[in-house]
VOGU-3710 file (C-alpha; in Angstrom, 3 decimals, decimal comma):
1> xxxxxxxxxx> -0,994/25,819/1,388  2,587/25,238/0,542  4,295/23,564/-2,360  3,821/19,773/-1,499  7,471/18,097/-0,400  6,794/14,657/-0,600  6,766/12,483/-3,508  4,504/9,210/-3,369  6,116/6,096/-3,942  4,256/3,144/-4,562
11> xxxxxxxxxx> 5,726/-0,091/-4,886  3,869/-2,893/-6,708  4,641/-6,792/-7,140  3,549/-8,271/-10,539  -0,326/-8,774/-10,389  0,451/-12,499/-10,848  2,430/-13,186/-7,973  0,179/-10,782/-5,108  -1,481/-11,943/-2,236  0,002/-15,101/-1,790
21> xxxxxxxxxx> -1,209/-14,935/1,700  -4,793/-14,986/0,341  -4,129/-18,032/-1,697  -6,539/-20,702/0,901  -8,759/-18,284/0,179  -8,289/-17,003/-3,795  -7,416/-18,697/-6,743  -4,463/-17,106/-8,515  -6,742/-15,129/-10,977  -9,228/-13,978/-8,051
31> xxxxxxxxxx> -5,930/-12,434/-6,100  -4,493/-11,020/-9,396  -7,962/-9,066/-9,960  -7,587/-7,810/-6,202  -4,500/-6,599/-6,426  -5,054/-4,791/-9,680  -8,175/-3,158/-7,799  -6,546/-2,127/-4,834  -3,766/-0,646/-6,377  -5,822/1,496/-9,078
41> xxxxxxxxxx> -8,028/2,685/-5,657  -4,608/3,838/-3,889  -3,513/4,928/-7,692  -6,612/7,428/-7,840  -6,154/9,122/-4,411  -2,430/10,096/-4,966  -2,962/11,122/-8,474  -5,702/13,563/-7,372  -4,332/14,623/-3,916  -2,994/18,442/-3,645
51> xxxxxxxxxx> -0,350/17,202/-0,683  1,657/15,234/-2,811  4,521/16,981/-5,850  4,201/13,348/-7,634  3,616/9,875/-7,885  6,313/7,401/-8,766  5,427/3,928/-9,357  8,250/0,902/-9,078  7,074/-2,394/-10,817  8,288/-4,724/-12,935
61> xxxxxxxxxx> 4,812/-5,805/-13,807  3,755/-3,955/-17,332  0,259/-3,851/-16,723  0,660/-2,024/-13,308  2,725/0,294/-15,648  0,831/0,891/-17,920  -1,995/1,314/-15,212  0,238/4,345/-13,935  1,080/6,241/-16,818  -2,870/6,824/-17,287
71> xxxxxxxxxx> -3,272/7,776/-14,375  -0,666/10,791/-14,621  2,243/8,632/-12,527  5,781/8,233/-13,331  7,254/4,981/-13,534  10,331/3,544/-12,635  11,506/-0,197/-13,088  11,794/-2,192/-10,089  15,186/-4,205/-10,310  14,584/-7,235/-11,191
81> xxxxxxxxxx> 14,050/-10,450/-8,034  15,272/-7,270/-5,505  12,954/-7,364/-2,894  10,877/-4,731/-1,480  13,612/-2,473/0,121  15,701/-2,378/-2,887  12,708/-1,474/-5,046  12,173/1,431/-2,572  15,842/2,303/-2,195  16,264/2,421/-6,405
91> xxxxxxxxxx> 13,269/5,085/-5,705  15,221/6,826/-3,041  17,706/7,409/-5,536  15,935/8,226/-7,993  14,533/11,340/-6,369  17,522/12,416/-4,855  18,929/12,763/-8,500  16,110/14,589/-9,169  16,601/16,749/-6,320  12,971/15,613/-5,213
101> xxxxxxxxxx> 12,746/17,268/-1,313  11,404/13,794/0,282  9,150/10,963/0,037  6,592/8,768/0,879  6,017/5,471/0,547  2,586/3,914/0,286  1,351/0,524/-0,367  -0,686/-0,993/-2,827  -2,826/-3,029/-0,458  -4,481/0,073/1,020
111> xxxxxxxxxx> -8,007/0,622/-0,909  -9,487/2,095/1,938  -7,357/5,514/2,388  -8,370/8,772/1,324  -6,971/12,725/0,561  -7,714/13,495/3,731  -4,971/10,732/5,121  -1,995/11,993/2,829  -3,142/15,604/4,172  -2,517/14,868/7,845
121> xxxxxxxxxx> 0,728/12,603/6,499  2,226/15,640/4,594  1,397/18,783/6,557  2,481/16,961/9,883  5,739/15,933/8,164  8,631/18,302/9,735  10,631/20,289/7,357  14,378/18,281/6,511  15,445/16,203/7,817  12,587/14,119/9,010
131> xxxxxxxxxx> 10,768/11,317/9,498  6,659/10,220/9,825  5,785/6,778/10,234  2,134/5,091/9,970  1,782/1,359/12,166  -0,106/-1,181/10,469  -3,086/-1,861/13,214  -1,621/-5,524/13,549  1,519/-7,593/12,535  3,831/-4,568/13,297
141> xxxxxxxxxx> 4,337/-3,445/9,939  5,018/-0,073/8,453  1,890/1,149/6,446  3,236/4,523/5,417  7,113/6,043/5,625  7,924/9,695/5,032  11,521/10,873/5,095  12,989/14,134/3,548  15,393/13,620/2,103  14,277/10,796/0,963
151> xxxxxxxxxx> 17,745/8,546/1,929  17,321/10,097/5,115  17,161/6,844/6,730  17,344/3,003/5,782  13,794/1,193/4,515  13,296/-1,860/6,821  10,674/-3,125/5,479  9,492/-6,444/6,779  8,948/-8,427/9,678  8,507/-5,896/12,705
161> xxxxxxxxxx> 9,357/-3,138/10,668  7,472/-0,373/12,435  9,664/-0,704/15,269  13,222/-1,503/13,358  12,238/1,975/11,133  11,417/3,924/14,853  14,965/2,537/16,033  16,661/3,361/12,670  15,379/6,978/12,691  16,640/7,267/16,186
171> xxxxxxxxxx> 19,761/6,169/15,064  20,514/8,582/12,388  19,629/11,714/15,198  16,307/11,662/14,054  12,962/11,538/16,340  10,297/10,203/14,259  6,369/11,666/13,990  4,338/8,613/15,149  0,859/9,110/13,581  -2,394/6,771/13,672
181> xxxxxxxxxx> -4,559/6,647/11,042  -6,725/3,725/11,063  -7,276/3,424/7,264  -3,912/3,435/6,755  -3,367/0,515/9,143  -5,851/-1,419/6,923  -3,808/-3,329/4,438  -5,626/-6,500/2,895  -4,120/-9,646/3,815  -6,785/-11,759/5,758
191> xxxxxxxxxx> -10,090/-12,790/4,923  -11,227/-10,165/7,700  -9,849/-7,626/6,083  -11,855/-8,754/2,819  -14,476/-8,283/4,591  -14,052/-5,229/6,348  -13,657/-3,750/3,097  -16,841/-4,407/1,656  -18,142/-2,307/4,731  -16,636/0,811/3,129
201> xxxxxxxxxx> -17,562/2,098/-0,252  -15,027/4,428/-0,612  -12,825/1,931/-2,300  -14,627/2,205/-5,065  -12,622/-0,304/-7,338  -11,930/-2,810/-4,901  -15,341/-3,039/-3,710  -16,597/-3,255/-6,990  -14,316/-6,234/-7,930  -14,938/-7,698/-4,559
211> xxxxxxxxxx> -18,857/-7,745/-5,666  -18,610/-8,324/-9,629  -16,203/-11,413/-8,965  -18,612/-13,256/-6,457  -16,208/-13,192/-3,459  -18,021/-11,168/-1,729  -21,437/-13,123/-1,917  -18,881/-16,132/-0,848  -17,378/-14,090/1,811  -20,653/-13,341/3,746
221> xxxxxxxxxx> -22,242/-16,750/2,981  -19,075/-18,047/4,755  -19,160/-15,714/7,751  -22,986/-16,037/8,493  -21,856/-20,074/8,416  -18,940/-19,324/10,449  -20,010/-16,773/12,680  -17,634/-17,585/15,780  -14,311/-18,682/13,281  -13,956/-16,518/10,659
231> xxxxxxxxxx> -13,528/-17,041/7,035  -12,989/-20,840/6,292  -9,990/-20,803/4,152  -11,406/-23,755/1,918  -15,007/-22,821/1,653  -14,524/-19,747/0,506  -12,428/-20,019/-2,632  -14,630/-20,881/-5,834  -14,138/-24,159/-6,954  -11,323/-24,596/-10,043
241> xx> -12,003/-23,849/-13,459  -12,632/-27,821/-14,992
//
């Protein structure tokens, strides 16, 4: 195998504020401990994957921080009330001053990948300049981005950004590697995708939490009572602490 090119960026929101999307569903402590979970399962794959030179994590949150620098990562502070694409372009040029060949951005909301993902991400990757790009399996989002260098193109990030990062590649002369990989497209941000979750034990830390917390007792209980609707939003967060 060759030297690995790409350097994993992850970019994570303070713990506190995650998941807002889940919040019908999880009390502000509930989607803290989730978010803390997915990211050390994500955390743990990179860290002990061959295919990738590094892992930089940008956060303003010190636990995440301090999270990473266990685990082997390097850390870089996110600028402060940014946004996600600033976060990720401070990264961008961060490696390039490191003279770090390319990059690739992952997540925190994907417990579910594995080695064997970032394998097919980084040995698919063409040699610079290039860019690979992983589709969420719904909402149109961008799951995974790989671009050497890594300012090869701008980071979209956001609403329809799968197709906006397709159309900026194109734009710069470069024809993106479209790839499928349906644990990547598995980020958490329904009560389905809770669930779906505790069908696969290889998030180990996620599905843990998911069981030691109790949400995922309430999470079945719900769906056997709701078998045709889904997750009721209101019946399945606990009730507040008196």
């Amino acid at each position: 195998m060759n030297a690995p090119l790409l350097w994993a960026v992850i970019p994570v929101k303070r713990f506190t504020q995650a998941k807002q999307r889940l919040a019908p569903l999880l009390d502000a402590h509930e989607r803290a401990g989730l978010a803390r979970a997915m990211f050390e399962d994500v955390l743990h794959v990179l860290a002990g994957c061959p295919f990738v030179a590094g892992t930089l994590v940008v956060t303003q949150d010190p636990e995440a921080a301090a999270i990473a620098r266990r685990a082997g990562a390097e850390v870089l502070a996110d600028p402060p009330e940014a946004g996600l694409a600033a976060a990720l372009r401070h990264a961008a040029h961060a490696l390039c001053a490191a003279r770090c060949a390319g990059m690739l951005v992952v997540p925190a909301d994907l417990p579910q990948i594995t080695s064997a993902d970032i394998e097919l991400i980084a040995l698919g990757h063409r040699r610079s300049p290039a860019v690979t790009l992983v589709a969420a399996s719904s909402d149109g989002g961008t799951n995974a981005l790989a671009c050497s260098p890594p300012d090869a193109m701008p980071l979209l990030f956001g609403e329809d950004s799968f197709r906006r990062h397709r159309d900026a590649a194109l734009a710069r002369g470069l024809v993106p590697k479209l790839l499928t990989l349906p644990r990547f497209g598995r980020d958490i941000d329904r009560p389905d995708d809770l669930l779906a979750c505790l069908d696969d034990r290889s998030s180990m830390r996620t599905h843990a939490y998911l069981a030691g917390s109790g949400i995922a007792r309430r999470l079945r209980e719900n769906a056997h009572a709701h078998p045709h609707g889904g997750a009721s939003a209101h019946s399945t967060r606990r009730d507040p602490t008196p």
